[in-house]
C-alpha positions in Angstrom: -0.5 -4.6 -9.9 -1.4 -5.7 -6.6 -3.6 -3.9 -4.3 -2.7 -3.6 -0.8 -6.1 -4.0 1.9 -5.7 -2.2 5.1 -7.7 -3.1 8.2 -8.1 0.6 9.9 -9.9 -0.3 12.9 -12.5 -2.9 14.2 -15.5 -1.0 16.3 -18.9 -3.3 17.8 -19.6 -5.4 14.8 -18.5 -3.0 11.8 -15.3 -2.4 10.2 -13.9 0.4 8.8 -11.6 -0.6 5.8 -9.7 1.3 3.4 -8.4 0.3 -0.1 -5.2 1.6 -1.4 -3.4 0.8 -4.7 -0.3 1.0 -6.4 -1.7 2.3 -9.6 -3.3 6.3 -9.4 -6.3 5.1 -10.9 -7.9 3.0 -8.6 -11.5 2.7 -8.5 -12.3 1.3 -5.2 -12.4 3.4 -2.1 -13.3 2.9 2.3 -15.1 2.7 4.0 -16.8 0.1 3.3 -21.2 0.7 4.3 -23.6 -2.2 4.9 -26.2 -3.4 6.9 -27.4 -5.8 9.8 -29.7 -8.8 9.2 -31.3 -8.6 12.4 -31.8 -12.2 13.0 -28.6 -13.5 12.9 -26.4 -10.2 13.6 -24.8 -10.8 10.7 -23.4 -7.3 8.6 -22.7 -7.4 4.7 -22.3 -4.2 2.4 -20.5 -3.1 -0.7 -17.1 -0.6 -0.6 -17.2 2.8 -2.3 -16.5 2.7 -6.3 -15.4 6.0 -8.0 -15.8 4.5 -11.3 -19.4 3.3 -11.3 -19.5 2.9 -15.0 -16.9 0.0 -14.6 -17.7 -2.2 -11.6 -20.9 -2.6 -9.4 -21.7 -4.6 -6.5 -25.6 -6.1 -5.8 -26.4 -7.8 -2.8 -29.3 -10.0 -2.6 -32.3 -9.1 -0.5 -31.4 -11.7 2.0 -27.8 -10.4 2.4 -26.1 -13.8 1.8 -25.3 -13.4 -2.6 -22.9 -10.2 -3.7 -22.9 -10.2 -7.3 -20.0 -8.1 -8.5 -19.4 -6.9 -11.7 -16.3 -5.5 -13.2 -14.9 -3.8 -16.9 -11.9 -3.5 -17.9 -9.8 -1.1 -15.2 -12.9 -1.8 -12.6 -12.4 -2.5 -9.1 -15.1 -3.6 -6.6 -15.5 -5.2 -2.8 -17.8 -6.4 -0.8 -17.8 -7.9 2.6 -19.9 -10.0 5.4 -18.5 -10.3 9.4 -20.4 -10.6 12.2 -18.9 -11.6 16.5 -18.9 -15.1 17.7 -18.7 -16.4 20.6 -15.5 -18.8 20.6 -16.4 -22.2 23.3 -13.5 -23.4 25.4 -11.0 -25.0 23.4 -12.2 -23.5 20.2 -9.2 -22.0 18.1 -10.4 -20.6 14.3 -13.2 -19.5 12.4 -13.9 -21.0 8.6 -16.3 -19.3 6.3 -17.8 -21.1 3.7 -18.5 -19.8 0.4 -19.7 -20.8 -3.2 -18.0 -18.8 -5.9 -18.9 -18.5 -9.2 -16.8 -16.7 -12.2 -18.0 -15.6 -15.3 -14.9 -14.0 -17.3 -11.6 -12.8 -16.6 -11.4 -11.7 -12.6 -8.6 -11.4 -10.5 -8.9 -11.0 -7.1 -8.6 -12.4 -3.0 -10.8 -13.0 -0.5 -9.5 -11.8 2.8 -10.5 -13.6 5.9 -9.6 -10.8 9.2 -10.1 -12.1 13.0 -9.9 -9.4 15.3 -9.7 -10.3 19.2 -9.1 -8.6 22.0 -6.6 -6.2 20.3 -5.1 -8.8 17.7 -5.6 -8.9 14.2 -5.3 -11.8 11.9 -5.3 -11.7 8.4 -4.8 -14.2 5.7 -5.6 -13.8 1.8 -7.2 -16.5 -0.2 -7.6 -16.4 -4.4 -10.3 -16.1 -6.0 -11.5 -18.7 -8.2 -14.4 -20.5 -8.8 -16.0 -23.4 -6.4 -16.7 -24.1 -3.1 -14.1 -22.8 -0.2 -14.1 -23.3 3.4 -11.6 -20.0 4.7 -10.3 -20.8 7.8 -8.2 -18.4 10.5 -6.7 -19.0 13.5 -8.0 -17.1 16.9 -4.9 -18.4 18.9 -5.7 -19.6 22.7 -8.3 -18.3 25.0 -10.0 -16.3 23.1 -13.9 -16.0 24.0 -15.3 -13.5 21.2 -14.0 -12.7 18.1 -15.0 -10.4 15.2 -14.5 -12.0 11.8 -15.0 -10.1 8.2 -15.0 -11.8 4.8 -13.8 -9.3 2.2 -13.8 -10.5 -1.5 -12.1 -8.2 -3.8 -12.4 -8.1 -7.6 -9.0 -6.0 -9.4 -8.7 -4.1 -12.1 -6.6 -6.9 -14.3 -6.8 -8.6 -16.3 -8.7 -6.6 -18.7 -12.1 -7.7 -19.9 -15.7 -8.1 -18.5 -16.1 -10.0 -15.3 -19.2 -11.5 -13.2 -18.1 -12.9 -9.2 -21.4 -14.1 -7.6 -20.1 -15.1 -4.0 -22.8 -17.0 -1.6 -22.0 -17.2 2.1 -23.3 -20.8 3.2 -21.7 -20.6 6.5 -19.6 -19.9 9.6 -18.3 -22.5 11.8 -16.0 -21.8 14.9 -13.7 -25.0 15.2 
């Protein structure tokens, strides 16, 4: 089954974002809550689980490793974004990430840009390795807000481990 991810609204530096699924029994739930790491601006959290005894989400204490764990049915997200500021001539944001998967996980990253009042959205898989994400801001844009969702699903059944490390943001 595939899940559907709904950007709700972008406000200052945090999004608000809401999970829906085709199946009743979904287990992951928005808003999604995090924190600021205070010297780069930079926010990261977890998104709400209903079924804690089948998925989890850890972030390390620097903010830059989610570990997220999944069983069976579980579902489980967890996100990073943060603004930049986009120089003359400058016209998409990569993030670079090192995945790691232990098991059987399904699941997408989503890479949003919101500017002005434009969204962009493209969806990545998951899989295992080093991945440079890269979204298009379109022309003249100055600032834009960008949010890394990675999203573990609830097939195929089994016990998974997805330990994503941001390594970067480059504005190109």
């Amino acid at each position: 089954m595939k899940k559907l991810v709904a950007i709700l609204a972008a406000i200052g530096t945090a999004f608000c974002i809401v999970f829906s699924a085709a199946a009743a029994n979904a287990a992951v739930e928005g808003p999604c809550n995090g924190e600021v790491l205070t010297s780069t601006n930079l926010q990261w959290g977890t998104c709400g689980v209903t079924r804690p005894a089948h998925a989890s989400a850890t972030i390390s204490s620097d903010g830059l490793t989610v570990t997220l764990k999944k069983v069976n049915s579980g579902q489980v997200a967890s996100f990073w974004s943060n603004s930049e500021v986009m120089e003359e001539g400058s016209t998409s944001v990569c993030v670079t990430v090192s995945v790691d998967i232990t098991g059987r996980a399904s699941g997408e990253h989503l890479l949003t840009l919101s500017a002005y009042e434009s969204v962009t959205s493209q969806t990545f898989p998951l899989s295992s390795g080093l991945h440079e994400y890269c979204v298009n801001s379109g022309p003249d844009v100055t600032n834009v807000q960008w949010q890394l969702l990675t999203y573990v699903g609830d097939k195929p059944f089994g016990r998974a481990v997805v330990t994503v490390t941001l390594i970067g943001v480059t504005i190109t």
